[in-house]
Backbone bond lengths (Angstrom), bond angles and torsions (degrees), N, CA, C in turn:
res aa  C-N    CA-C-N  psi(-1)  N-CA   C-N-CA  omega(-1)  CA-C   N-CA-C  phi
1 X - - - 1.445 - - 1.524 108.59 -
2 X 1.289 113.83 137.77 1.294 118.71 -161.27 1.513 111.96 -105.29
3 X 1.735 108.69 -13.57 1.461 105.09 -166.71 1.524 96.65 -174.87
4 X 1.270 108.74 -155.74 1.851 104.92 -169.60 1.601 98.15 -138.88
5 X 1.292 87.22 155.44 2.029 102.70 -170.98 1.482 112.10 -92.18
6 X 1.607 124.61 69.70 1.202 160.01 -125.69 1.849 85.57 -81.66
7 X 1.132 132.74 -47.46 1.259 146.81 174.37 1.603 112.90 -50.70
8 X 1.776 112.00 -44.56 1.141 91.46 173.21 1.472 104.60 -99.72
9 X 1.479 135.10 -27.48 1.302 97.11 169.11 1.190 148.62 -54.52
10 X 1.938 113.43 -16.09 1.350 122.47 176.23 1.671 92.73 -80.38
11 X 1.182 138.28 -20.89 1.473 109.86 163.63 1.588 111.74 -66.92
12 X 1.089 132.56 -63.85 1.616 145.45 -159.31 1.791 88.61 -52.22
13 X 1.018 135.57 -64.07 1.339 139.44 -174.27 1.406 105.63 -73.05
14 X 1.098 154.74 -56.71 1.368 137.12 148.91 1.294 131.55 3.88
15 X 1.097 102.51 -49.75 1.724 125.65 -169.76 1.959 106.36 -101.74
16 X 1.335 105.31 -22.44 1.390 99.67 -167.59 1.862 110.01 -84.00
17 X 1.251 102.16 138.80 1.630 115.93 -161.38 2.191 94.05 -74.84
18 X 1.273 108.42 135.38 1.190 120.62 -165.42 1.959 94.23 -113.65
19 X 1.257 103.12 122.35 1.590 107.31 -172.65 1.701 86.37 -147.14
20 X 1.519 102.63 137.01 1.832 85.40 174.49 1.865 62.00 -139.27
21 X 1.676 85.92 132.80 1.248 118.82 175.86 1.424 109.36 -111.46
22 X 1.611 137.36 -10.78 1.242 148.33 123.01 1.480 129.89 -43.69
23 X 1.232 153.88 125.24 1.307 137.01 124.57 1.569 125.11 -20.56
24 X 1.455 112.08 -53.25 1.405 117.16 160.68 1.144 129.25 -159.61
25 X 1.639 128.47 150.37 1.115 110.97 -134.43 1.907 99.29 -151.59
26 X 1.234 102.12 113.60 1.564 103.01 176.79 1.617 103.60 -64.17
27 X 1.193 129.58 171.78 1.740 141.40 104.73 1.338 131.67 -161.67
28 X 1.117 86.73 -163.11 1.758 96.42 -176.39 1.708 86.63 -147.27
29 X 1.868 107.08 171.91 1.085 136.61 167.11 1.208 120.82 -150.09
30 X 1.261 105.78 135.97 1.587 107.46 170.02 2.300 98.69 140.10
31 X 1.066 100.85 156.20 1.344 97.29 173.82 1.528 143.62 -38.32
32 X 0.910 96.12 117.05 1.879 99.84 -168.38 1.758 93.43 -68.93
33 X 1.667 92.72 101.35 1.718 91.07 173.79 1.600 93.25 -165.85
34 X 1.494 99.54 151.96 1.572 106.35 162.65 1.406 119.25 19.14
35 X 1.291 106.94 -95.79 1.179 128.51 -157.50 1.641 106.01 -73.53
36 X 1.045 100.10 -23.87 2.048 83.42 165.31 1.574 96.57 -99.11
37 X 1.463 142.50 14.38 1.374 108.88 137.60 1.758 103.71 80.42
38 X 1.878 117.69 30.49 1.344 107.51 164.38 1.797 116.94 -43.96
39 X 0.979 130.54 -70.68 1.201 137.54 -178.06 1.737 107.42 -5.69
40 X 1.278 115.78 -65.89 1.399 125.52 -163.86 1.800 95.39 -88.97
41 X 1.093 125.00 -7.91 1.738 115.49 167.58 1.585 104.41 -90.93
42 X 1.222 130.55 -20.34 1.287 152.25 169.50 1.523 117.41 -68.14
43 X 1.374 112.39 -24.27 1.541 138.61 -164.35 1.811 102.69 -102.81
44 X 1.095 88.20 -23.13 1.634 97.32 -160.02 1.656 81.71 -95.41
45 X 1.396 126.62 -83.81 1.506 130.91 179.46 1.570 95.46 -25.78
46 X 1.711 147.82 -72.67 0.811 134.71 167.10 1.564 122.01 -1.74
47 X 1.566 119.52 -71.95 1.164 154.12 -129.66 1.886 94.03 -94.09
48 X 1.272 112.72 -21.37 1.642 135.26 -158.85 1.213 103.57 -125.89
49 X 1.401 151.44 35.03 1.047 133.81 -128.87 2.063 96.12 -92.03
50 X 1.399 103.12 -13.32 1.914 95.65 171.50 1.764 102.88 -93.61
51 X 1.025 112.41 8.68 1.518 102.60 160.52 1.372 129.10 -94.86
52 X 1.443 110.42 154.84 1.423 116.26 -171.23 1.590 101.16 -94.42
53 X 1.199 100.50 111.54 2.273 104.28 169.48 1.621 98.86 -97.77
54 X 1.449 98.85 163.71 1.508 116.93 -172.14 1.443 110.36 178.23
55 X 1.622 85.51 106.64 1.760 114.52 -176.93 1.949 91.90 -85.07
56 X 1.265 104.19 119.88 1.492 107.68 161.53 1.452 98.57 -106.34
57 X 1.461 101.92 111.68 1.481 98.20 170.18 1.408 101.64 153.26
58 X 1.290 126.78 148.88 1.673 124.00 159.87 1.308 126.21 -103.16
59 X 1.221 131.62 -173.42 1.629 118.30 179.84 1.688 103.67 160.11
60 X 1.637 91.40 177.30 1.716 96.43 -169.17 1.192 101.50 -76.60
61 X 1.317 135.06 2.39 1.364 122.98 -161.21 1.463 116.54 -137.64
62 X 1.662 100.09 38.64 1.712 119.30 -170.37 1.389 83.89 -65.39
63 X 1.269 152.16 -44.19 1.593 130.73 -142.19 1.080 91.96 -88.35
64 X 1.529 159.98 -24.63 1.326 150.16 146.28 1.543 119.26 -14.83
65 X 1.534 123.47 -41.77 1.120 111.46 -176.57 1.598 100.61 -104.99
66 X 1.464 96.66 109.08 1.629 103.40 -176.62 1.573 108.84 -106.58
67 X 1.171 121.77 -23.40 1.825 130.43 166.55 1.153 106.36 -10.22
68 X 1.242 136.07 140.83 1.344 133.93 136.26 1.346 134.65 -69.03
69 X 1.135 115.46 -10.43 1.155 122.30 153.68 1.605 125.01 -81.13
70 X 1.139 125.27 8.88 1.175 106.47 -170.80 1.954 98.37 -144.85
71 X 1.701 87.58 133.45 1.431 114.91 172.89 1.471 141.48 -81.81
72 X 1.177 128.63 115.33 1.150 115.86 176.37 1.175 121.18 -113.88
73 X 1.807 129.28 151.59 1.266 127.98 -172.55 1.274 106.98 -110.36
74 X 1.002 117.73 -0.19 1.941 114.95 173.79 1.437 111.49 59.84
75 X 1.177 137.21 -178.98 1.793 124.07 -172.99 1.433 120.07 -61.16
76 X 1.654 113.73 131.14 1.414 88.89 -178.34 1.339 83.78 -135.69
77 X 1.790 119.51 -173.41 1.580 126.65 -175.06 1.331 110.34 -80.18
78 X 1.587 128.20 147.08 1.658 111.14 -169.62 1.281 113.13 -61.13
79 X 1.048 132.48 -0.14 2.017 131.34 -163.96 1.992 89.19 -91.03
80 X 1.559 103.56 -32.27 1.445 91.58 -167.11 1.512 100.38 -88.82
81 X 1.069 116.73 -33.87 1.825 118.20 174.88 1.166 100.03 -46.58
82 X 1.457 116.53 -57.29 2.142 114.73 -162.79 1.315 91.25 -64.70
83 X 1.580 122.42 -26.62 2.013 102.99 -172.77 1.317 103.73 -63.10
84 X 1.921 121.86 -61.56 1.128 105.64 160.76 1.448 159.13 -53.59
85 X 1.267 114.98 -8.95 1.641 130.00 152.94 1.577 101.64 -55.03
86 X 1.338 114.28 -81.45 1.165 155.29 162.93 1.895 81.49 -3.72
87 X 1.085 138.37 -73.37 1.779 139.31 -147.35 1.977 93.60 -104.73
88 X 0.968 114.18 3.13 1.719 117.84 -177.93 1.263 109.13 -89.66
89 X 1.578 137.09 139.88 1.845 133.16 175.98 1.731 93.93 -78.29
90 X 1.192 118.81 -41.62 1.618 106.78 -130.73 1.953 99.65 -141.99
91 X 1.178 108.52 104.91 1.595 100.52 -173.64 1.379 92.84 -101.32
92 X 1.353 83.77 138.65 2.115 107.89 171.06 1.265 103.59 -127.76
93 X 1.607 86.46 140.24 1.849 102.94 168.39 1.676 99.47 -147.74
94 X 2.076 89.05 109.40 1.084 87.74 165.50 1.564 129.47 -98.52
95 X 1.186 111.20 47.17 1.885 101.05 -174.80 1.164 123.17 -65.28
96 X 1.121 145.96 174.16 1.327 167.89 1.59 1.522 94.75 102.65
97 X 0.976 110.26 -89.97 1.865 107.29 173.93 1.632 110.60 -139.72
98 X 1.148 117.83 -174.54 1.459 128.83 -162.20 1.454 105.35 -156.73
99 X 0.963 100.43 155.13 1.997 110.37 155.13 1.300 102.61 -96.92
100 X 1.507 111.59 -116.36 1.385 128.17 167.39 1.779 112.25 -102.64
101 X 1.597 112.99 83.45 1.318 96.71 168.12 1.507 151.20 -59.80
102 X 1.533 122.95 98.36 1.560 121.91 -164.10 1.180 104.44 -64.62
103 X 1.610 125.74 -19.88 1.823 112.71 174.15 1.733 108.14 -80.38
104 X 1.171 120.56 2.22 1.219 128.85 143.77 1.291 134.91 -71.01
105 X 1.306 118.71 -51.53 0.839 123.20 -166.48 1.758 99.86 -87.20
106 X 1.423 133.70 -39.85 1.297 139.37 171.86 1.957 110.38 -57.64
107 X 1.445 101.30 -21.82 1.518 105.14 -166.10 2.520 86.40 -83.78
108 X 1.086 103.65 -34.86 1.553 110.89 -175.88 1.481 97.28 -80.87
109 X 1.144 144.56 -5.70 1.391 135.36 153.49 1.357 113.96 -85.89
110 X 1.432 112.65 -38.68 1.939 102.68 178.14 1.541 106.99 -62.03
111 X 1.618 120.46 -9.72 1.478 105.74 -155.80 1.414 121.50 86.64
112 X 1.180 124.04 -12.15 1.697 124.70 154.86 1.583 123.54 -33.99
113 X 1.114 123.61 103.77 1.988 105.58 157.58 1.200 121.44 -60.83
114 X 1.372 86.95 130.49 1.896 102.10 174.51 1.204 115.97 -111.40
115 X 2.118 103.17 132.52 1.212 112.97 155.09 1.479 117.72 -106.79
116 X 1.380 110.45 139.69 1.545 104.53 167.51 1.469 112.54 -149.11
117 X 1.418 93.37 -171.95 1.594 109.87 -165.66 1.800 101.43 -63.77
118 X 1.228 116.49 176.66 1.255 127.12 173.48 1.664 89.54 -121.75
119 X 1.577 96.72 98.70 1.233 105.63 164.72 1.745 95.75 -154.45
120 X 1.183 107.40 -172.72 1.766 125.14 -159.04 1.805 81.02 -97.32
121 X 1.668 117.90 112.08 1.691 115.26 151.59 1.682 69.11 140.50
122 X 1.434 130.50 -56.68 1.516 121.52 -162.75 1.244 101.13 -93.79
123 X 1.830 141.41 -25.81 1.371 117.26 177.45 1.652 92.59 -99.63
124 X 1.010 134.63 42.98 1.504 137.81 173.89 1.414 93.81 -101.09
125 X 1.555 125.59 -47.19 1.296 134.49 -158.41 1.587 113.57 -110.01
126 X 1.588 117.15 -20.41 1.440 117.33 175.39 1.548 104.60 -129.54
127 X 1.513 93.61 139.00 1.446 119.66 -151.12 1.389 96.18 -111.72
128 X 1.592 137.03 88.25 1.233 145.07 -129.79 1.953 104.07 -68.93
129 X 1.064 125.41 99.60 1.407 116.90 178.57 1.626 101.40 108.93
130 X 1.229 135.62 -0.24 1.382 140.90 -166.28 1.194 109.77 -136.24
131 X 1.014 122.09 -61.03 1.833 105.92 171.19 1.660 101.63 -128.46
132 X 1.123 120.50 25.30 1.988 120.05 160.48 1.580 94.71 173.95
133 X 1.331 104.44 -158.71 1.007 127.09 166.58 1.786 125.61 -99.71
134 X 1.178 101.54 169.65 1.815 89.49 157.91 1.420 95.51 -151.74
135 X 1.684 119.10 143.17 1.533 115.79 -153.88 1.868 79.96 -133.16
136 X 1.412 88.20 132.76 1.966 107.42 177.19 1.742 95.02 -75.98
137 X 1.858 96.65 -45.30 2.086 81.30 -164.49 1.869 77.27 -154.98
138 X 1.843 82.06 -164.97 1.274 102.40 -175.13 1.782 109.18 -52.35
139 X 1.148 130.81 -51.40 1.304 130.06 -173.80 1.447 113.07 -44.51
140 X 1.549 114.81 -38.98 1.479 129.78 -165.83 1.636 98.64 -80.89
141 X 1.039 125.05 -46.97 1.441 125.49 167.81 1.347 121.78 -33.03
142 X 1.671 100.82 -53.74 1.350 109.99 -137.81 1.685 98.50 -94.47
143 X 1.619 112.29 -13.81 1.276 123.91 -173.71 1.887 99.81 -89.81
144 X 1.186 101.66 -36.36 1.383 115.13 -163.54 1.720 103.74 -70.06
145 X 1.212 119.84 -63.00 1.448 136.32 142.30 1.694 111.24 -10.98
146 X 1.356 114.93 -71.81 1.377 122.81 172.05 1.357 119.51 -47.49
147 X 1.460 116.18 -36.55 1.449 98.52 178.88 1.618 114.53 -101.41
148 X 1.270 107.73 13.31 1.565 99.59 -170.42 1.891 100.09 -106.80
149 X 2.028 101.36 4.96 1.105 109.16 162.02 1.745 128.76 -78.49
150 X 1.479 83.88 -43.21 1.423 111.74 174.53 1.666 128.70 -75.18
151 X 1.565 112.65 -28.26 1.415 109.97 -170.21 1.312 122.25 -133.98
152 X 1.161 118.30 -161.91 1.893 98.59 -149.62 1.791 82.53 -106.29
153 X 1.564 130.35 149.74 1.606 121.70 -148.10 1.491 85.39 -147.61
154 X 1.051 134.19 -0.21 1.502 158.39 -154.69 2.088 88.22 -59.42
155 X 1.419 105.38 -59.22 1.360 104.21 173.93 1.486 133.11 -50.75
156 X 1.854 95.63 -52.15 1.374 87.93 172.59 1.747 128.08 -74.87
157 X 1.118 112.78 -7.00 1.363 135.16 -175.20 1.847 112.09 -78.55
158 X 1.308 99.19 -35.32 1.878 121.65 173.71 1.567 98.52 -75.44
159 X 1.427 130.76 -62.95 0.873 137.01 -168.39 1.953 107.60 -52.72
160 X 0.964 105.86 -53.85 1.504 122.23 -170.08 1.676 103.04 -59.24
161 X 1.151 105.58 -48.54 1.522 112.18 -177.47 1.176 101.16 -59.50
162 X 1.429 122.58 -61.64 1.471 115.26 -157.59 1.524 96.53 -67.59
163 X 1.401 137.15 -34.12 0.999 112.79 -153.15 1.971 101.71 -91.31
164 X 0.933 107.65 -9.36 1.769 119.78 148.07 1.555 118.46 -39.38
165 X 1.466 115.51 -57.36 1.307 149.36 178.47 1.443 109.70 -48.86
166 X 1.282 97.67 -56.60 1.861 109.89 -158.11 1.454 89.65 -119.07
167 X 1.502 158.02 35.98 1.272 126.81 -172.22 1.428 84.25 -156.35
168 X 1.420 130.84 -65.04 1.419 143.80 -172.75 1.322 120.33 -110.54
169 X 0.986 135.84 9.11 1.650 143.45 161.86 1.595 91.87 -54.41
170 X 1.236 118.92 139.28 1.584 127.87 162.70 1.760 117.14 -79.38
171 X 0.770 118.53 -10.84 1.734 134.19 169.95 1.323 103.35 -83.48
172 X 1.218 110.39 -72.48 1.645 105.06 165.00 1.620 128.78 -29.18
173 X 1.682 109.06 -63.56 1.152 118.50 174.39 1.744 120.70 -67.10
174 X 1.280 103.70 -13.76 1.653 115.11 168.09 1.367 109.92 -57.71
175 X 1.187 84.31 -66.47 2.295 103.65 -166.34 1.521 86.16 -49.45
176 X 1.579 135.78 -57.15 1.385 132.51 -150.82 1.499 81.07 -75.77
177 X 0.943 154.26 -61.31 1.741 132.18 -158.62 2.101 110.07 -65.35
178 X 1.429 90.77 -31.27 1.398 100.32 -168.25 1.618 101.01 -77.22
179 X 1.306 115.69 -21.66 1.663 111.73 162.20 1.606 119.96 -83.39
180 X 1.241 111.32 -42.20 1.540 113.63 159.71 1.444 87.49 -55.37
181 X 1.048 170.70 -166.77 1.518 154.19 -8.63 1.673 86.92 -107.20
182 X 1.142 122.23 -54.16 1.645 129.20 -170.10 1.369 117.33 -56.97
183 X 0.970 109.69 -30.66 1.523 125.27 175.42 1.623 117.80 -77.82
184 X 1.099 108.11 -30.18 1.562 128.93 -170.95 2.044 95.70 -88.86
185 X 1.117 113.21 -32.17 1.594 113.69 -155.66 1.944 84.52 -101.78
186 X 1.070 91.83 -40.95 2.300 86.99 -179.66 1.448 93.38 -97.36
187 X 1.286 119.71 17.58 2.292 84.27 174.99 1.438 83.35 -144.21
């Protein structure tokens, strides 16, 4: 999969009830395992200790996030995940590696700022200072985090969307194959 089906998430989020029961609110989604690297999202909540973290997701490696600050919802149905995206400031993904992450790419359509790892799938898609961040380690997080508490993010947040819009929408990327095919069959 090359991108996200922008049509139905603006239905599913449309409809989903927006309550931020935080002032502010980290997360991530997706399975608490290895390769997304709880330990160092655990490190970061550490590092924040008046911020609210929130693992949407369950996994073998729930005892990793031991913070007190930080929440987890264990598996839930996608309508209730997008509520919680949906009520979060700031999505982080710290993995290890990636393909193409869609909780990335779905977190840059709600309008979320993104920080992530500097790995191949997240600096493919975030353009460091232009539409998110990209964080080497804990320091880069924890600074990056800090200012998207403090300052107005309105740019990088515009930027991200549109490029959701025009870059990874699957309609988008349709028409562009369906013109490569037309071009190829008349030229």
């Amino acid at each position: 999969n090359n991108g996200i089906n922008v049509d139905e998430l603006q239905m599913l989020t449309k409809h989903t009830k927006r309550k931020q029961q935080y002032p502010f609110t980290v997360f991530t989604l997706g399975r608490i395992c290895y390769q997304k690297n709880p330990e160092l999202f655990n490190q970061i909540a550490e590092a924040l200790p008046d911020i609210h973290f929130l693992w949407i997701g369950g996994g073998e490696l729930r005892e990793k996030l031991t913070a007190p600050n930080v929440e987890v919802t264990s598996w839930v149905e996608r309508e209730m995940a997008l509520a919680y995206s949906l009520n979060g400031n700031v999505f982080v993904l710290t993995s290890l590696w990636e393909g193409l992450p869609l909780s990335l790419l779905e977190s840059m359509y709600m309008k979320k700022v993104c920080r992530v790892s500097n790995v191949i799938g997240n600096r493919d898609v975030i353009h460091h200072g232009i539409n998110g961040f990209i964080c080497n380690d804990l320091d880069d997080y924890v600074k990056a985090i800090k200012f998207c508490k403090n300052n107005d993010t309105s740019n990088l947040i515009n930027n991200a969307y549109e490029e959701v819009l025009t870059v990874y929408n699957t309609t988008v990327i349709a028409r562009k194959y369906e013109k490569i095919y037309e071009e190829r069959l008349n030229g």
